[in-house]
C-alpha positions, 0 to 999 in steps of 0.5 A: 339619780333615779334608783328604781332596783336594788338587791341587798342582803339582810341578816336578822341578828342572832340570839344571845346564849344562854348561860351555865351557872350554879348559885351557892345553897346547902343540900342543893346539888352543885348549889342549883342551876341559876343560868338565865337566857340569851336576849333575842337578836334584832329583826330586819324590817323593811317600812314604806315611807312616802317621803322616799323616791327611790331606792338611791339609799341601797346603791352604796350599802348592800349589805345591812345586819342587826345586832344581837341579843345579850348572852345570858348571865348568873343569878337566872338574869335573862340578857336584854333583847336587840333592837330592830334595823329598820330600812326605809323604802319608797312607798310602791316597793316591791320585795323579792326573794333574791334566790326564788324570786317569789314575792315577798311583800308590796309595800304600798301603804305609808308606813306599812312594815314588812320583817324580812329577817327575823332575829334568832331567839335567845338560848336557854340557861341552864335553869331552864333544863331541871328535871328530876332525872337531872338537878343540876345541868351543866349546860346550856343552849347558844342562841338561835341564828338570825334568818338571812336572805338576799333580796330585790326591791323593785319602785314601781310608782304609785300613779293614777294615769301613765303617759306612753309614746315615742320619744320626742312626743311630747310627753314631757311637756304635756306633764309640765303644763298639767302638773307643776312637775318640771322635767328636762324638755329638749328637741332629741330623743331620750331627753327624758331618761327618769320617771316624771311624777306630777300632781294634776289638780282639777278642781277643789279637793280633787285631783291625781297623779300622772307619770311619763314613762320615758324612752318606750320603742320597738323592742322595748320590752326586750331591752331596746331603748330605755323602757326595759327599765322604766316599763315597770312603772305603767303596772300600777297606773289606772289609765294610759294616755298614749301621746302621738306626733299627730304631725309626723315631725320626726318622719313617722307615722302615728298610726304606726306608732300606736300600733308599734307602742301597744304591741310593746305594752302587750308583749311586757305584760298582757294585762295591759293591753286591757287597760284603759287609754285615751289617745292624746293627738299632740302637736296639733299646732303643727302643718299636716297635724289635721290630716293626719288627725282625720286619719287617726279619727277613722282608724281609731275614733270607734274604739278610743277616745282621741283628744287633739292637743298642743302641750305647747300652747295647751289647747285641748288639755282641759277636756282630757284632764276632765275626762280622765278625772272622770274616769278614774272616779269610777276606777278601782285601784290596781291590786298590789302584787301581795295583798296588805295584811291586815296588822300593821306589821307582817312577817315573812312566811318560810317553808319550813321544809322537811325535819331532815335530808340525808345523802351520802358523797365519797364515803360522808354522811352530809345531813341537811334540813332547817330543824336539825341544823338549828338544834345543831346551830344551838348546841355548845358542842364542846359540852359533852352534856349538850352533846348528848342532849343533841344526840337524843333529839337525833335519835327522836327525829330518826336521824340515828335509824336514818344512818343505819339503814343508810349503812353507816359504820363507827369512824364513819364521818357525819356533817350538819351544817357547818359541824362534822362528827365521827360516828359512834354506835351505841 
């Protein structure tokens, strides 16, 4: 099956704890502290891989985590890092965030890597807070959360040329005779109800890669028929080749049909209706097919260039394969959607926000932001000493001064994050 959208949860793996120890040593308060540090967790990274088609690997799997880093241990032994999870896409992904929707990534290179949760860093062992206030701390941090989002990927096929028309064209066998693609070809509408991809091979090292896109109608930019799936994967095609039913078989007419078709093209995406097409007049084989040609020629013939073939017989399909190889010679490629960075492996961007917020709801403090949740995320709140390390960092950040003005009083309740604290003033 043809999988071209899925949307999944990822989770970087979270950070292993630090770790509260004391060697034995004379003259030394308490021995010395000799608590080593927690492990990174493991990144989530998404690679391109042009072995891939589809996005078939996320239909039964959603959800996808990284393991975490090793705590800490005695004699100052810092815990070992987790390995990464890397997922496998399809070359031509496109990566969402599933809340904001803004792009992420565009994976259109083979083996192009994209970290899209970054694991927790390890928390530090007590050996890392000596100072000369304090010789001997007794703790330590808990290691850093690993970032976690829902995502949308998108497949939008990587092709030079995009076939477009009604059903019933022909456009499934005008592919199968350039290409050695091998589509399903039947005499009733929507016989086609996945993207085709070939390989067109015009001469000795040169050649291109051609996609039929099914099931394009009136009104298929907003749903109808099935190109509210499918049009996604014209985005990225240099030329449109536009098929016609030069006879009329099926009782239309194809000068209406051109219209109707690009009118939809337009209406998906506006850029599109820039793009360069060809008009490939199918079917010629057939009776009324030169009339209707003649038609064609003086409506369109002094803005497109029109092509007579018979993907049936394939007269006429060398000169088009010619002429769109030709083209594309002298055509950039569409840009992705995000540029390439120019390392191997990039990382999500995230907007680090404000230091804190801070609103008050039925008599309760609630205090939020991404800073002050971490340090909360990594104290071990059952340690009064962590506890008054986290209550100075408060008081650096302005938070105490924040409540104050905010009218706090003792008793009063405090939540940051998942943690609720009974106000005390000094």
């Amino acid at each position: 099956m043809f999988y071209d959208y899925a949307k999944i949860y990822v989770k970087g793996g979270d950070g292993g704890n630090g770790c509260v120890a004391f060697r034995r040593e004379k003259y030394v308060p308490d021995g010395g502290p000799w608590g080593g540090d927690g492990g990174r967790g493991g990144s989530v990274i998404l690679q391109a891989d042009e072995g891939l088609r589809t996005l078939v690997d996320f239909r039964y799997q959603r959800h996808y985590k990284a393991g975490r880093g090793q705590h800490g241990m005695g004699k100052n032994m810092h815990g070992r890092g987790a390995e990464d999870l890397v997922l496998r896409v399809p070359v031509g992904t496109v990566v969402r965030d599933g809340d904001s929707g803004a792009v992420l990534g565009d994976l259109v290179e083979h083996g192009q890597r994209l970290v899209v949760a970054r694991g927790g860093r390890g928390g530090r062992g007590n050996a890392r807070f000596v100072t000369l206030q304090n010789k001997a701390p007794a703790f330590a941090e808990k290691g850093e959360p690993g970032q976690e989002r829902w995502l949308e990927l998108e497949l939008k096929l990587l092709a030079d040329v995009g076939l477009v028309g009604f059903p019933n064209v022909g456009k499934s066998t005008l592919i199968s005779r350039v290409s050695a693609a091998k589509p399903k070809i039947a005499n009733y509408h929507f016989t086609t109800v996945v993207p085709n991809l070939g390989v067109v091979r015009v001469d000795e090292g040169d050649s291109f890669v051609i996609a039929d896109i099914p099931g394009l109608i009136e009104g298929a930019h907003s749903g109808s028929g099935l190109g509210h799936q499918f049009l996604r994967h014209v985005e990225r095609t240099r030329i449109l080749v536009h098929v016609l039913d030069i006879a009329g078989s099926e009782g239309r007419d194809p000068l209406q049909d051109f219209a109707i078709i690009n009118r939809e093209l337009a209406l998906y995406d506006q850029r599109l209706a820039c793009r360069p097409m060809l008009v490939a007049a199918n079917k010629t084989d057939l009776p009324g097919a030169a009339e209707n040609l003649e038609r064609l020629q003086q409506a369109l013939g002094n803005d497109y260039e029109i092509f007579p073939v018979s993907a049936v017989s394939g007269e006429g399909l060398q000169p088009l394969i010619y002429r769109l190889a030709e083209m594309l010679r002298d055509l950039p490629a569409i840009p992705p959607a995000e540029p390439a960075p120019p390392e191997e492996e990039r990382y999500v961007a995230e907007d680090p926000g404000p230091r804190f917020t801070l609103h008050r709801q039925d008599g309760i403090f609630f205090i939020g932001g991404r800073e002050i949740e971490r340090h909360v995320a990594m104290t071990q709140v059952e340690n009064e000493a962590a506890l008054e390390r986290l209550y100075s960092i408060m008081k650096l950040m302005g938070i105490d001064q924040a409540l104050q003005e905010a009218g706090i009083k003792d008793g009063d309740t405090v939540v940051i994050g998942n943690y609720s604290f009974e106000y005390v003033a000094d």
